[in-house]
Backbone atoms as SQL, in Angstrom:
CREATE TABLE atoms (id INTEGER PRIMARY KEY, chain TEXT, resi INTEGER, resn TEXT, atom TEXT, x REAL, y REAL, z REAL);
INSERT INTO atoms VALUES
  (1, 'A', 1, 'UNK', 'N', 30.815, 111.957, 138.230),
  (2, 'A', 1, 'UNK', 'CA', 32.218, 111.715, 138.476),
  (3, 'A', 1, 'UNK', 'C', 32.436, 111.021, 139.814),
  (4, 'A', 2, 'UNK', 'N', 31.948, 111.528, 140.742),
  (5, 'A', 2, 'UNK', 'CA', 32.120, 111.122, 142.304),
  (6, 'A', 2, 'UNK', 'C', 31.243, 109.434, 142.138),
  (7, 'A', 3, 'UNK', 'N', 30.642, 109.455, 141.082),
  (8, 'A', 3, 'UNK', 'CA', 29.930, 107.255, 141.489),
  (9, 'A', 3, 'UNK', 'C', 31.032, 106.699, 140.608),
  (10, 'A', 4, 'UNK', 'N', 31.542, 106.913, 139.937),
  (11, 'A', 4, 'UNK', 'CA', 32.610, 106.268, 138.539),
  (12, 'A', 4, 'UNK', 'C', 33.839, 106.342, 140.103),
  (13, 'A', 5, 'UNK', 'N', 34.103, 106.985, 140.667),
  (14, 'A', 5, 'UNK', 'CA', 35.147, 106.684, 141.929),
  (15, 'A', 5, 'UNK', 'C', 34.760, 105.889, 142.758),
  (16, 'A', 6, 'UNK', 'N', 33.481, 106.159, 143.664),
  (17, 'A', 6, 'UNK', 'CA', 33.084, 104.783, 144.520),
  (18, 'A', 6, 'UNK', 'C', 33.403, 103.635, 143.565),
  (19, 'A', 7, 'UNK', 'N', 32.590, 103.350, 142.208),
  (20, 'A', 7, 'UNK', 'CA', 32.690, 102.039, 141.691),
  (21, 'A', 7, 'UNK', 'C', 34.338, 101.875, 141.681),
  (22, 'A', 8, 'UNK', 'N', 34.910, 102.213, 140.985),
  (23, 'A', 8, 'UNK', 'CA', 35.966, 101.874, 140.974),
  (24, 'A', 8, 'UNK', 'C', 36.337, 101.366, 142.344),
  (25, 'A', 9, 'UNK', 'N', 36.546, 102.490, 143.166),
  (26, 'A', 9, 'UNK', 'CA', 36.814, 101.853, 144.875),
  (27, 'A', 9, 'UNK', 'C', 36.180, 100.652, 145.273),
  (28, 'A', 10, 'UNK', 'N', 35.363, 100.358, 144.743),
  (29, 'A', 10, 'UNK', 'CA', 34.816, 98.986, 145.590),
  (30, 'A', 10, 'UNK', 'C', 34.860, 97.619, 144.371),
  (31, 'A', 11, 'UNK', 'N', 35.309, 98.532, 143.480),
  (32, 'A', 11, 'UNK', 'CA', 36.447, 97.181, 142.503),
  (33, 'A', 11, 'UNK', 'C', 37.255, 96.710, 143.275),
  (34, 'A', 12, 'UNK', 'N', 38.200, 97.545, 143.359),
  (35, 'A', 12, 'UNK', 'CA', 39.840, 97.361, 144.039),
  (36, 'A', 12, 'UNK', 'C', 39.576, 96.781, 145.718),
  (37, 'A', 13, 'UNK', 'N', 38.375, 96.639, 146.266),
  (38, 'A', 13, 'UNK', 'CA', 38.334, 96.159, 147.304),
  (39, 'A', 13, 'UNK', 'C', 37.957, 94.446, 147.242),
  (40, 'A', 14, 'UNK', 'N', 37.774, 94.361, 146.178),
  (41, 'A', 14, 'UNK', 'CA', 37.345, 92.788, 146.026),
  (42, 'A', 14, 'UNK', 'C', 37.924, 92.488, 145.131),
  (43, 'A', 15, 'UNK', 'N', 39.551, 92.854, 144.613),
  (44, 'A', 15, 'UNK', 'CA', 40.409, 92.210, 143.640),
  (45, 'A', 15, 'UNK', 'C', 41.432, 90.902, 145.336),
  (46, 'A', 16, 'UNK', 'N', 41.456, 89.777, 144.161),
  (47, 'A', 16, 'UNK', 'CA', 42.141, 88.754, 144.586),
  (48, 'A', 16, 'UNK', 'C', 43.629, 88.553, 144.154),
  (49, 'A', 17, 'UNK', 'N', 44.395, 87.573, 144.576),
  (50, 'A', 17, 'UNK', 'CA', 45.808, 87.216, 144.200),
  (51, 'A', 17, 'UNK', 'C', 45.172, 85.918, 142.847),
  (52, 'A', 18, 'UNK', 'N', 46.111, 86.531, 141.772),
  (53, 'A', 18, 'UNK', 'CA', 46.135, 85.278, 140.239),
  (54, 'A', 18, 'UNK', 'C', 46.310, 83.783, 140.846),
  (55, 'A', 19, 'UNK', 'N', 45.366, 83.013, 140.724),
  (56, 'A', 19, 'UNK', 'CA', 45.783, 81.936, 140.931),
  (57, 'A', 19, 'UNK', 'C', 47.616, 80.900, 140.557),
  (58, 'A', 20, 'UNK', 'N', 47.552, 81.700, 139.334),
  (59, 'A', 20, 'UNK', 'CA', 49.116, 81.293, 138.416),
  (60, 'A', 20, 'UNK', 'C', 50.077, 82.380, 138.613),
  (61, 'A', 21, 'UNK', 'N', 51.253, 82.234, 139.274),
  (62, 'A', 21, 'UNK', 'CA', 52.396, 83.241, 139.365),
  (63, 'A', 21, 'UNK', 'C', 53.702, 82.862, 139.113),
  (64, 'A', 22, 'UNK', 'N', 54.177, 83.906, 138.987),
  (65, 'A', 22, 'UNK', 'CA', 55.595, 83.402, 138.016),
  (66, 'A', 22, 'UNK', 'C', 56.802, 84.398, 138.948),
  (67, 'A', 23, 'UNK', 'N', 57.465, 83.741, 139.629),
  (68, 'A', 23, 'UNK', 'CA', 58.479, 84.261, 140.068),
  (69, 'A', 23, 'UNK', 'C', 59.559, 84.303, 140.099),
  (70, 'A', 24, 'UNK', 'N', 60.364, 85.443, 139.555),
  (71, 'A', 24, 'UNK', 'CA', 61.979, 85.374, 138.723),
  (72, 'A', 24, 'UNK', 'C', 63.057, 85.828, 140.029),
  (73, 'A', 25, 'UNK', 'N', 63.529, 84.770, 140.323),
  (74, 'A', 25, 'UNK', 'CA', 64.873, 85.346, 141.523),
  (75, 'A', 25, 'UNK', 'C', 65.984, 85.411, 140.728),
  (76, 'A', 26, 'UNK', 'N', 67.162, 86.376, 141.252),
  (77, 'A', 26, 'UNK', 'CA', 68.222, 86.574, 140.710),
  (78, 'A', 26, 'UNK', 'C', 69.119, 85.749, 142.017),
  (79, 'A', 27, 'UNK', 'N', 69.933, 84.688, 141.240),
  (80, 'A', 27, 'UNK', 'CA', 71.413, 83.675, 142.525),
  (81, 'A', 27, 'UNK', 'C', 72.288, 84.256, 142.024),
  (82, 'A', 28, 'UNK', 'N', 72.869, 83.944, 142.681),
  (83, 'A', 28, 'UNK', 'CA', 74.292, 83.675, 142.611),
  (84, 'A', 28, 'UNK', 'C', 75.142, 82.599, 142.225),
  (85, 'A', 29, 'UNK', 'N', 74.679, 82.151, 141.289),
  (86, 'A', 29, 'UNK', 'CA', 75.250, 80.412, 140.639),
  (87, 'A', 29, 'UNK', 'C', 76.174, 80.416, 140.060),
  (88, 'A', 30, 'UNK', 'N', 77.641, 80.084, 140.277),
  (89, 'A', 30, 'UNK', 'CA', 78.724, 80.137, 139.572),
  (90, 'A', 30, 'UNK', 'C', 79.250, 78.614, 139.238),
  (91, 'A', 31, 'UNK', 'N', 78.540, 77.575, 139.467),
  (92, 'A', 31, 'UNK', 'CA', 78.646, 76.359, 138.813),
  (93, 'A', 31, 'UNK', 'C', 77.912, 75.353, 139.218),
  (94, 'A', 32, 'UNK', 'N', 77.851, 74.006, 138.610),
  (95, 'A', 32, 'UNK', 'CA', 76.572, 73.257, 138.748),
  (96, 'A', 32, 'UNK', 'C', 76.277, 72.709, 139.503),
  (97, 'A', 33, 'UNK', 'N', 76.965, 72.544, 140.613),
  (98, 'A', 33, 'UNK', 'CA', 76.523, 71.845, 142.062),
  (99, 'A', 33, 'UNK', 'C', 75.694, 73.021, 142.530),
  (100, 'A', 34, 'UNK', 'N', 75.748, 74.017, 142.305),
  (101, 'A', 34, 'UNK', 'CA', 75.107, 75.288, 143.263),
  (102, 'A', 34, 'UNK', 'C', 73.212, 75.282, 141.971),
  (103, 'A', 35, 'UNK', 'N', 73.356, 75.124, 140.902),
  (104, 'A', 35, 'UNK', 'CA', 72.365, 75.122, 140.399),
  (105, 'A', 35, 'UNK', 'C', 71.583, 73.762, 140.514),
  (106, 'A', 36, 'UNK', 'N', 72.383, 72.664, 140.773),
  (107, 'A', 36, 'UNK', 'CA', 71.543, 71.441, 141.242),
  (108, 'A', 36, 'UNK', 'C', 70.795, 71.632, 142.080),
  (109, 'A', 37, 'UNK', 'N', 71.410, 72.349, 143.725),
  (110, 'A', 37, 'UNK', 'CA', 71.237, 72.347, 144.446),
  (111, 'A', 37, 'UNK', 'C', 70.012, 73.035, 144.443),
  (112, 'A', 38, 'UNK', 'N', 69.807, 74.467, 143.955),
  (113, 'A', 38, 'UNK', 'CA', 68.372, 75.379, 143.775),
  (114, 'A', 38, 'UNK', 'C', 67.529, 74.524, 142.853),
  (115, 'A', 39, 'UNK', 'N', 68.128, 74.004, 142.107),
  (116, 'A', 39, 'UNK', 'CA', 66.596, 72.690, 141.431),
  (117, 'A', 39, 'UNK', 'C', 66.127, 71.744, 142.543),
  (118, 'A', 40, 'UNK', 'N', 66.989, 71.718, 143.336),
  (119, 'A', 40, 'UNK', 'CA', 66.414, 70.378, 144.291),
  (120, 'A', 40, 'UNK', 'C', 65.602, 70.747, 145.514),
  (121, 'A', 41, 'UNK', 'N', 65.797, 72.033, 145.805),
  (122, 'A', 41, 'UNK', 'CA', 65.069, 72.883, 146.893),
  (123, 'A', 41, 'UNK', 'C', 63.760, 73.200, 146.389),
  (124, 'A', 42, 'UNK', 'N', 63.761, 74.052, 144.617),
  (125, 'A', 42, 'UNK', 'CA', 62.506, 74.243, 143.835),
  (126, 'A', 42, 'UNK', 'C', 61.634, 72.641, 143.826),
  (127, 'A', 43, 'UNK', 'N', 61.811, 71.844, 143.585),
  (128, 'A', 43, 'UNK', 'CA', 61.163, 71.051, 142.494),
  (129, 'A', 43, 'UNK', 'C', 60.329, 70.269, 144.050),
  (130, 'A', 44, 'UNK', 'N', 61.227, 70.259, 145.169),
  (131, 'A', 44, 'UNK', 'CA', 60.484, 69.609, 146.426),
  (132, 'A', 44, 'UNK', 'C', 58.846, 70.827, 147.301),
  (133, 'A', 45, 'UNK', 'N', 59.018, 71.896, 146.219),
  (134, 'A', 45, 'UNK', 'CA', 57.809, 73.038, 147.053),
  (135, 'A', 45, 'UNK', 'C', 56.468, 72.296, 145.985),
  (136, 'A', 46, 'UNK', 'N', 55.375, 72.277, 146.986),
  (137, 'A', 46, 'UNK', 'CA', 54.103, 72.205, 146.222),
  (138, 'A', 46, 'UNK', 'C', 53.495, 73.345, 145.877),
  (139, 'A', 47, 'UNK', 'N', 52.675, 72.788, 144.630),
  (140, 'A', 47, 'UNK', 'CA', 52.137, 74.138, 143.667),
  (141, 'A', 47, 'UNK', 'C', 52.490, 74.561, 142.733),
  (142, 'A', 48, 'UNK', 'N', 54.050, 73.837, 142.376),
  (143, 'A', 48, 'UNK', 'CA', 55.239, 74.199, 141.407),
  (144, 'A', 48, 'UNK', 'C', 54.473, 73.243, 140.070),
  (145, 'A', 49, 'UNK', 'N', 54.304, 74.024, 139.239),
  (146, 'A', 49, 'UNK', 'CA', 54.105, 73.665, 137.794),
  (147, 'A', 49, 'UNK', 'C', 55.531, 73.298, 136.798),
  (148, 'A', 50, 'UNK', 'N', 55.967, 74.576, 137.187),
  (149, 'A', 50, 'UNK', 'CA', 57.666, 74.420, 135.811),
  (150, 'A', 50, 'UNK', 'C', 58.393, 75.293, 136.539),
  (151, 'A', 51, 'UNK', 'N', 59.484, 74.646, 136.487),
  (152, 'A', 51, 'UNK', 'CA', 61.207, 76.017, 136.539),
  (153, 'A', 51, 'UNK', 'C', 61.614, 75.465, 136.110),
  (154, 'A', 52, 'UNK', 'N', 62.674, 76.679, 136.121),
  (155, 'A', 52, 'UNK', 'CA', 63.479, 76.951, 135.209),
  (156, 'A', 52, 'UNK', 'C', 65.122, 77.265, 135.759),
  (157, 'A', 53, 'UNK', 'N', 65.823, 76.620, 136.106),
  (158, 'A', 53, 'UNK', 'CA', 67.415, 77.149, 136.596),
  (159, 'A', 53, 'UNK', 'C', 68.232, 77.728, 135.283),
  (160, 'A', 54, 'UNK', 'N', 68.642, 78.701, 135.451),
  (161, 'A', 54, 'UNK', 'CA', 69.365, 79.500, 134.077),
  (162, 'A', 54, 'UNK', 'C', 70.700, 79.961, 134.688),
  (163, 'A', 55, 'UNK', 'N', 71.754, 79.327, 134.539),
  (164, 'A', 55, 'UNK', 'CA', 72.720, 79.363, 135.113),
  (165, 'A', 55, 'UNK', 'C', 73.627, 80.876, 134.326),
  (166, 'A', 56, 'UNK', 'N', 73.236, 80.918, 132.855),
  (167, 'A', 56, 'UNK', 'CA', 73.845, 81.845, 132.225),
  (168, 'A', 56, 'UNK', 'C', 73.685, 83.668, 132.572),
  (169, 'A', 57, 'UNK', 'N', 72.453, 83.526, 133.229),
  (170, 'A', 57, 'UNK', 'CA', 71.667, 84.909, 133.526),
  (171, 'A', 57, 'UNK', 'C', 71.430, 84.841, 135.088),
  (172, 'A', 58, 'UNK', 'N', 71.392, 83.970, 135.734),
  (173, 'A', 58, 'UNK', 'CA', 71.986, 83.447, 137.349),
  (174, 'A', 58, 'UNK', 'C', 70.697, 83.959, 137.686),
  (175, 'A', 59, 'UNK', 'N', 69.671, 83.330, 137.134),
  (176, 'A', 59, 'UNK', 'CA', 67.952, 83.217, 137.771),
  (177, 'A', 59, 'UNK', 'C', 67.323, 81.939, 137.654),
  (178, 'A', 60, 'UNK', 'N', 66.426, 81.984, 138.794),
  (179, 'A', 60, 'UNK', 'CA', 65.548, 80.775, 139.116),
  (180, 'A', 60, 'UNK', 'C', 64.309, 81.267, 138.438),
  (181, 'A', 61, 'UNK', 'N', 63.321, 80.378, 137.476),
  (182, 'A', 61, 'UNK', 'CA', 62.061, 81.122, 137.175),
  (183, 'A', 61, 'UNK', 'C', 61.191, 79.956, 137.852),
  (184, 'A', 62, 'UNK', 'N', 60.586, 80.523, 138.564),
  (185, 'A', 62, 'UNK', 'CA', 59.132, 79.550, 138.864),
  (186, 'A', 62, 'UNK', 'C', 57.504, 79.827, 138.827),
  (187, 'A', 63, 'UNK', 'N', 56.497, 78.831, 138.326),
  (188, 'A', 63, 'UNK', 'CA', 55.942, 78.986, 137.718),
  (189, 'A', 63, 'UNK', 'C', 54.906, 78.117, 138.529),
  (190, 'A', 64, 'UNK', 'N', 53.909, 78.316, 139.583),
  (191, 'A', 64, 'UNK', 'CA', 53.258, 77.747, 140.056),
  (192, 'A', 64, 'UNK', 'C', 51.453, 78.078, 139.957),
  (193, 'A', 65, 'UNK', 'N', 50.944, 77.191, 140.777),
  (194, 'A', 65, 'UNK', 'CA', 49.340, 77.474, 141.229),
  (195, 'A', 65, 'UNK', 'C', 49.254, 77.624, 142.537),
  (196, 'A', 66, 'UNK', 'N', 48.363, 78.885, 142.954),
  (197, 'A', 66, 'UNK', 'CA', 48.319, 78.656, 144.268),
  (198, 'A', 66, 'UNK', 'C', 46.836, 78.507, 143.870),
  (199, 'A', 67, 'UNK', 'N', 46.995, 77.453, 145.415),
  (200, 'A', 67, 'UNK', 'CA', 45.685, 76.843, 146.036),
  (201, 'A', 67, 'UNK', 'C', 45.411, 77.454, 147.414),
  (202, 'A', 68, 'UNK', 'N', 44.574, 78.298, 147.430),
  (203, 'A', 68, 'UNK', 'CA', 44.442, 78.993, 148.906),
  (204, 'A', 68, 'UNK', 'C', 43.231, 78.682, 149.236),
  (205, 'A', 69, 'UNK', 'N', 42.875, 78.532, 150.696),
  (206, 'A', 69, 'UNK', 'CA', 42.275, 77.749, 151.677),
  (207, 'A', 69, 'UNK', 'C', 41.632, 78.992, 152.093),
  (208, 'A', 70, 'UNK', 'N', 40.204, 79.294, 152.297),
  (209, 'A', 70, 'UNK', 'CA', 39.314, 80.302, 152.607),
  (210, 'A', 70, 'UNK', 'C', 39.344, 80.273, 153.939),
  (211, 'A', 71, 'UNK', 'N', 39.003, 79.079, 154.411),
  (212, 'A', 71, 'UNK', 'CA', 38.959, 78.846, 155.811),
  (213, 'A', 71, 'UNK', 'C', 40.281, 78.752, 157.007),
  (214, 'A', 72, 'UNK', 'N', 41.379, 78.848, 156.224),
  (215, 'A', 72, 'UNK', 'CA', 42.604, 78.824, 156.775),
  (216, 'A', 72, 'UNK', 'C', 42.889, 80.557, 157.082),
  (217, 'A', 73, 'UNK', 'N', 43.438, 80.913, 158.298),
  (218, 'A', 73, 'UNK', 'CA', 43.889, 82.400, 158.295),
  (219, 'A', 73, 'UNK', 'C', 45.289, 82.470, 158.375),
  (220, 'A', 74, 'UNK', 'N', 46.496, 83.401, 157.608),
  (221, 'A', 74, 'UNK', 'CA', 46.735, 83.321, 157.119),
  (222, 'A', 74, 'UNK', 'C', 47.462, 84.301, 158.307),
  (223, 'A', 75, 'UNK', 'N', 48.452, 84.115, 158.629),
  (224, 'A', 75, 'UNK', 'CA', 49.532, 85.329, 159.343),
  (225, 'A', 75, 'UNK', 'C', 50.047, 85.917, 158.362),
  (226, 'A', 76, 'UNK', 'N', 50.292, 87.667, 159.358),
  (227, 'A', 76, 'UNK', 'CA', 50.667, 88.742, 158.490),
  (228, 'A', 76, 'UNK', 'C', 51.622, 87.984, 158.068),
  (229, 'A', 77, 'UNK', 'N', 52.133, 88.584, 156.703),
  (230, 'A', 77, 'UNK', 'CA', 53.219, 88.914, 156.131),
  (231, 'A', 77, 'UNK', 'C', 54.035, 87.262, 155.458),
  (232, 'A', 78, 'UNK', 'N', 52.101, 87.095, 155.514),
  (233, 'A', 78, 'UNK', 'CA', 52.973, 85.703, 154.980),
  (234, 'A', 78, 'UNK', 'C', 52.183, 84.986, 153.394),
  (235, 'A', 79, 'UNK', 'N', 52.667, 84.139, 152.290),
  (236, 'A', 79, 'UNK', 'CA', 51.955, 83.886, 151.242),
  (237, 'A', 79, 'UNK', 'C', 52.286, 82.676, 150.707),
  (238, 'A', 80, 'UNK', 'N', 51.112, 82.248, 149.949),
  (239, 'A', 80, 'UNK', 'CA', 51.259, 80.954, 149.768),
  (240, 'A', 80, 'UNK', 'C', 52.611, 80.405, 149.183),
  (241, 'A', 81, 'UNK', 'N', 53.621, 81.499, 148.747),
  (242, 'A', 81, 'UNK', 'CA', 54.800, 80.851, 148.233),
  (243, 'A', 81, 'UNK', 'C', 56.177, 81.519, 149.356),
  (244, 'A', 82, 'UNK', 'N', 55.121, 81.370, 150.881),
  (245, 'A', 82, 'UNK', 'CA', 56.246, 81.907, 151.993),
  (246, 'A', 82, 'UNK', 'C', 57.491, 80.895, 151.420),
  (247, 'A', 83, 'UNK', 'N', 57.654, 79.300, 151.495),
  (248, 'A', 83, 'UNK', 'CA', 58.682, 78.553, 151.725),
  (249, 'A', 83, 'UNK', 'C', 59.791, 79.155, 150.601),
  (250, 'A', 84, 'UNK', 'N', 59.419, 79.210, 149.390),
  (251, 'A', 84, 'UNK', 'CA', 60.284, 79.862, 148.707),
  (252, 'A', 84, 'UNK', 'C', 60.890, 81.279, 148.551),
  (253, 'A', 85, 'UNK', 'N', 60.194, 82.145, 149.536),
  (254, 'A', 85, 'UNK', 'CA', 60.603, 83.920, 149.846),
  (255, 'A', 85, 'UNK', 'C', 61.488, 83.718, 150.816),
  (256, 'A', 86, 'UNK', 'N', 61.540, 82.559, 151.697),
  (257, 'A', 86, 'UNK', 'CA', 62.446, 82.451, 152.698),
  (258, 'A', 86, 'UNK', 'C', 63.652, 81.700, 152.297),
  (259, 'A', 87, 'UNK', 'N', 63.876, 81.440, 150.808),
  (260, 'A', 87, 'UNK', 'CA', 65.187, 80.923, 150.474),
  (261, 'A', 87, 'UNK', 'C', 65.785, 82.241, 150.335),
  (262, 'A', 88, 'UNK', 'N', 65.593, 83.321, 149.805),
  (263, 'A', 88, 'UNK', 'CA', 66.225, 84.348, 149.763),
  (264, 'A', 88, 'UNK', 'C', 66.944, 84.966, 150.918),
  (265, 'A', 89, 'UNK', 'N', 66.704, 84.164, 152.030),
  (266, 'A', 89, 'UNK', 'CA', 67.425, 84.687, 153.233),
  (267, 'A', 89, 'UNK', 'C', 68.273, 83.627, 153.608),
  (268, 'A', 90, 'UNK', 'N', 68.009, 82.403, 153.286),
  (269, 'A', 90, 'UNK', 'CA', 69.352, 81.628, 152.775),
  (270, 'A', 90, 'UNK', 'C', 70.849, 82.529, 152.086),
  (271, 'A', 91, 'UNK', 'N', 71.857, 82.047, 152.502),
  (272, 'A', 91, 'UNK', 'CA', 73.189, 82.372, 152.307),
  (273, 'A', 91, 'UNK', 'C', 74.265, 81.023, 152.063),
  (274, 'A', 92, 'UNK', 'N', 73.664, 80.312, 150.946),
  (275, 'A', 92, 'UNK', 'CA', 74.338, 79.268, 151.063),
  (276, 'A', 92, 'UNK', 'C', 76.081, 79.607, 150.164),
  (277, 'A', 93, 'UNK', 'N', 76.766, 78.548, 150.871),
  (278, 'A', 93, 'UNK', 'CA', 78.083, 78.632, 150.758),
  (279, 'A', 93, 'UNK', 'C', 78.487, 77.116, 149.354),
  (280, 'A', 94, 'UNK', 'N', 79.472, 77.667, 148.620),
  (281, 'A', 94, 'UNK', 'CA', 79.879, 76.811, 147.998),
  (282, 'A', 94, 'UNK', 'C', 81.297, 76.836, 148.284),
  (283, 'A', 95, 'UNK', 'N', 81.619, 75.424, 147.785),
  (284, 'A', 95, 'UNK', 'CA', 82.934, 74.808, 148.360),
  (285, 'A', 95, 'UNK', 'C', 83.325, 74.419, 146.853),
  (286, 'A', 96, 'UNK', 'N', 82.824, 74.550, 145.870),
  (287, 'A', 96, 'UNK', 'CA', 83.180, 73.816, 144.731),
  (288, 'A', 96, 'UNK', 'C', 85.021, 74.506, 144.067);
């Protein structure tokens, strides 16, 4: 019982991040200048495969590859899809 736990433990020490991730934000989109606008912010990040703006259910789906750099170090608290975790602290205003 006690080696079936080490193994396991030294599984979980050498699991990686999926190269392919899919990330569902919930906006605030109440008309189409405001959903242009989150397509035009998405579609300019690299790594982006497909999104998706869904104005009816007021989510962004995105659907990328990360390419991570072994030799690059990597500050806490930060990931290859930092540029897009930091739209969420965006507060953009509509005028429409």
């Amino acid at each position: 019982m006690a080696s079936v736990r080490k193994q396991a433990l030294r599984f979980a020490e050498n699991l990686t991040l999926p190269t392919f991730q899919v990330i569902v934000m919930n906006a605030n989109m109440s008309c189409s200048h405001c959903s242009q606008r989150a397509s035009k912010m998405v579609s300019k990040m690299n790594g982006t495969i497909d999104y998706v703006v869904d104005i009816s259910n007021k989510q962004v789906i995105l659907r990328g590859e990360i390419m991570e750099n072994p030799k690059q170090k990597r500050k806490h608290n930060t990931s290859p899809f930092s540029f897009f975790l930091g739209l969420l602290k965006l507060r953009p205003t509509c005028y429409c």
